[in-house]
C-alpha positions in Angstrom: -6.8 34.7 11.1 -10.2 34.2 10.8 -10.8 36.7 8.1 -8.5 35.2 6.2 -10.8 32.1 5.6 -13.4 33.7 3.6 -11.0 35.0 0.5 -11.1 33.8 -3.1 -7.5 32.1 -2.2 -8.1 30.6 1.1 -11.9 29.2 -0.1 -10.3 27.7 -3.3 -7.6 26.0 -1.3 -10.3 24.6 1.5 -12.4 23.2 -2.2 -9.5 21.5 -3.5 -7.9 20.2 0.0 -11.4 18.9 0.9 -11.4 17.2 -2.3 -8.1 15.9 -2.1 -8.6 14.4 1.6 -12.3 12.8 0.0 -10.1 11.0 -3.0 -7.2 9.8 -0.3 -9.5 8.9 2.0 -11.3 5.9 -0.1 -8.7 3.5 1.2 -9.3 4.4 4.1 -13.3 4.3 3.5 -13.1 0.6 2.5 -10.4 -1.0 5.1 -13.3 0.3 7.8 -16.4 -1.0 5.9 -14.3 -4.9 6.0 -13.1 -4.8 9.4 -16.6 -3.3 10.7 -18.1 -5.9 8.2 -16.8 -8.5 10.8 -18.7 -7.3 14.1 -22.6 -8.3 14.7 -25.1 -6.3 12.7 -26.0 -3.9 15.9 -22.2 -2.8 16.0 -21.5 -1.6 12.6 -23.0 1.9 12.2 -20.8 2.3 15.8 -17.8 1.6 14.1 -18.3 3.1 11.2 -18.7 6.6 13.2 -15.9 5.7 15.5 -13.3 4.7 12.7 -14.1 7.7 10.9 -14.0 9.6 14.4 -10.4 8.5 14.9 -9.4 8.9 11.0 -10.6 12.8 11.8 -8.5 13.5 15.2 -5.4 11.4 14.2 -4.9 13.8 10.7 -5.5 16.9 12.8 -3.3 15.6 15.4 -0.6 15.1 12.8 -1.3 18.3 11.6 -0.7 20.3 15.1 2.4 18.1 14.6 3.9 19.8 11.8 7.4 20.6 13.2 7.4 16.5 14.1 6.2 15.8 10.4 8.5 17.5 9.1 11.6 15.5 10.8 9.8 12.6 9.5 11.2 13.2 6.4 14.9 13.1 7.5 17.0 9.7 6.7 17.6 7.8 9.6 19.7 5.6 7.8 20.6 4.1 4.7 19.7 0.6 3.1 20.7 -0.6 -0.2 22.3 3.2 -0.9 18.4 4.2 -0.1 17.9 6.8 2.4 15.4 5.6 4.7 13.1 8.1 7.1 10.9 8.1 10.3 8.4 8.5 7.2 9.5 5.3 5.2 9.4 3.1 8.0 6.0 4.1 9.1 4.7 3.5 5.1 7.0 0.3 5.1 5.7 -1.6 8.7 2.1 0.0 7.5 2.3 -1.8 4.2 3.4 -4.8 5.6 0.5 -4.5 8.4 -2.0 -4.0 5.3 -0.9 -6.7 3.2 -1.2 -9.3 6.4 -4.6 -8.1 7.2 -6.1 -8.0 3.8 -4.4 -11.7 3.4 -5.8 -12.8 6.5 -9.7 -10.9 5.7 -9.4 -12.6 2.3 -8.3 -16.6 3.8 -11.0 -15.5 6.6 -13.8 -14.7 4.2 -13.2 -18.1 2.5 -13.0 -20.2 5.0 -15.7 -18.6 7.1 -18.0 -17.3 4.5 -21.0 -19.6 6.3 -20.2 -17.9 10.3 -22.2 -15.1 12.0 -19.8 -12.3 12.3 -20.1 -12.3 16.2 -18.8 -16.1 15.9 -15.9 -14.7 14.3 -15.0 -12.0 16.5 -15.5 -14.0 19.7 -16.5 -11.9 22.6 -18.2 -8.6 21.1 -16.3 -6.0 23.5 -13.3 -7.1 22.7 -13.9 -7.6 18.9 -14.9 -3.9 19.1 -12.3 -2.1 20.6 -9.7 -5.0 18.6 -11.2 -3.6 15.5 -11.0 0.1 16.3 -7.0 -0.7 17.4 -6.3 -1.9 13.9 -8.3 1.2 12.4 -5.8 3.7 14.5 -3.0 2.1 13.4 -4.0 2.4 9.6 -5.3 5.9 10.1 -1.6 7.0 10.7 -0.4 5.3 8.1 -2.8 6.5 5.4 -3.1 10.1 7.2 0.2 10.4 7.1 0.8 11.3 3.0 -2.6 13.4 3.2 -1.3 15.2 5.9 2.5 16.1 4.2 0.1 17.2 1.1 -2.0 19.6 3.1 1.3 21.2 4.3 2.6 21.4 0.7 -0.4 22.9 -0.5 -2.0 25.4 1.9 0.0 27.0 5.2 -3.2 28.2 7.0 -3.7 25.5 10.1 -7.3 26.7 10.2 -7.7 25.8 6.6 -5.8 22.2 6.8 -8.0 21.3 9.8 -11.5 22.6 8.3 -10.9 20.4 5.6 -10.0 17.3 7.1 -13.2 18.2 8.9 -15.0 18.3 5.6 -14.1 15.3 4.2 -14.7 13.3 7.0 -17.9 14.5 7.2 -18.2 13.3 3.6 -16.8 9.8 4.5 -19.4 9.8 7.3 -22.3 9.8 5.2 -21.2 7.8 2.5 -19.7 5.0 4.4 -23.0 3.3 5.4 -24.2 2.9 2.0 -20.3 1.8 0.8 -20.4 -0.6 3.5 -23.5 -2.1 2.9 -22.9 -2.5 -0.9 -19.2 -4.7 -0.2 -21.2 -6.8 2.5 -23.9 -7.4 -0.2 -21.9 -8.4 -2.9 -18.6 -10.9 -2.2 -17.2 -10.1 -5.3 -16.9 -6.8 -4.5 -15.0 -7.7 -1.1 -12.8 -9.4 -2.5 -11.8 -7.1 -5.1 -11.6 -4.4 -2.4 -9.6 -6.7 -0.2 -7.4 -7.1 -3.4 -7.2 -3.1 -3.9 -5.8 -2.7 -0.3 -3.1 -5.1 -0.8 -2.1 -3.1 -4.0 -2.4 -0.1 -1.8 -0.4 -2.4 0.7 3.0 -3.0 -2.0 2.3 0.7 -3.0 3.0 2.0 0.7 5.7 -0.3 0.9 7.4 0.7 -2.5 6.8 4.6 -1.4 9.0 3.6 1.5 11.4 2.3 0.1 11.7 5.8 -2.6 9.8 4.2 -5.4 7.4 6.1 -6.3 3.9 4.6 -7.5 1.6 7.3 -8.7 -1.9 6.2 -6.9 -3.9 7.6 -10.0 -2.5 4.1 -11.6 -4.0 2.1 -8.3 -7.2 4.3 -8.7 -7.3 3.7 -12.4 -6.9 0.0 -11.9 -9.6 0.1 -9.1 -12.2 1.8 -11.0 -12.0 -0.6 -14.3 -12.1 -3.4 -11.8 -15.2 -1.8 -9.9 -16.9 -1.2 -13.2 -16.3 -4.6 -14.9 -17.6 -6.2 -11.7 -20.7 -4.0 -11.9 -21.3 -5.3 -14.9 -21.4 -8.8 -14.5 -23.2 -8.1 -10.7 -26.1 -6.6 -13.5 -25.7 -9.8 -15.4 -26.0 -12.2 -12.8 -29.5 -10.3 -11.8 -30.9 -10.5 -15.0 -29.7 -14.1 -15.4 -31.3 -15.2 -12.2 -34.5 -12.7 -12.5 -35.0 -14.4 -15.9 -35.1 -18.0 -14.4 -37.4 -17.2 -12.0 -39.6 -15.6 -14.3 -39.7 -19.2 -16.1 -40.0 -21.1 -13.3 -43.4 -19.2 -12.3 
């Protein structure tokens, strides 16, 4: 079995399934930098490792779950002549969970834009462990489509779990500096908040069998992120030119 990891075949498959966790994982990537944006300053690289902790064991926990994944996938029942899954109603109740807490981040980050994070989250502890709670139950939700490709695509277990292993690793280090670039610029929250309620409608439209290809969401993300970038270089200029005339 072991063997079997170090051919052409199996290491092409671990490339390509690392990469494909890395890509499906940047939702993922920015609901924790928000949510751990929200606890005091001596918290966050905690959470950060513990969301990404519990990202990595819930998708190879659903992966040692194959036979169960698979019955995911058979109607339950059917509404409006749609056949609707164990599957669909996990993507539908966690699109409706994302587009609540992204609403609610967003009305937060408005009305509270002035408050200390640890005002916000009340008592630390419980902020902590409330924040890692709503991280577990988006893991499932957005492990849950990584996971049914990884079965599609490779049918070595060792390979599957390796991966997600990978990737993880990958979030690990690259979630600090993610993080810290949102909390820096509110623009950029906001638009992020605004990406994970498009995720939101698009797990809610995949549960319902309407398929919404998330190279589209991506796509609409990236020109987004890049027109941002550009007036965030503006606005740096502008002000480093004022105070260059004020001196």
């Amino acid at each position: 079995m072991i063997e079997s990891l170090f051919t052409f075949e199996a290491l092409v498959a671990l490339a390509t399934l690392t990469a494909l966790e890395i890509v499906l994982g940047i939702d993922n990537i920015i609901f924790i930098a928000i949510l751990v944006s929200r606890l005091p300053a001596h918290q966050r690289d905690k959470g950060r490792v513990f969301g990404l902790a519990l990202a990595m064991i819930t998708r190879i926990l659903l992966l040692l779950s194959l036979f169960w994944i698979m019955k995911l996938t058979t109607p339950l029942f059917t509404l409006f002549s749609q056949d609707i899954s164990g599957r669909d109603l996990i993507l539908i109740f966690g699109g409706l969970f994302l587009l609540a807490k992204s609403t609610m981040e967003i009305h937060n980050d408005i009305e509270n834009d002035k408050q200390e994070p640890s005002a916000i989250t009340g008592s630390n502890k419980r902020g902590f462990f409330n924040i890692l709670i709503q991280i577990a139950i988006l893991d499932i939700v957005f492990s849950l489509d990584s996971v049914i490709t990884a079965v599609g695509m490779a049918n070595n277990i060792i390979i599957m779990v390796v991966a997600v292993m990978l990737a993880v690793g990958v979030m690990m280090f690259a979630s600090k500096s993610i993080s810290e670039f949102i909390e820096k610029n509110p623009t950029i929250k906001i638009l992020a908040l605004s990406f994970l309620i498009l995720v939101g409608v698009t797990l809610i439209a995949e549960g319902l069998n309407f398929h919404i290809s998330k190279a589209y969401v991506y796509f609409a993300m990236a020109f987004s992120l890049a027109v941002e970038s550009i007036n965030i270089y503006s606005r740096k200029k502008r002000t480093k030119k004022i105070k260059l005339k004020s001196e």
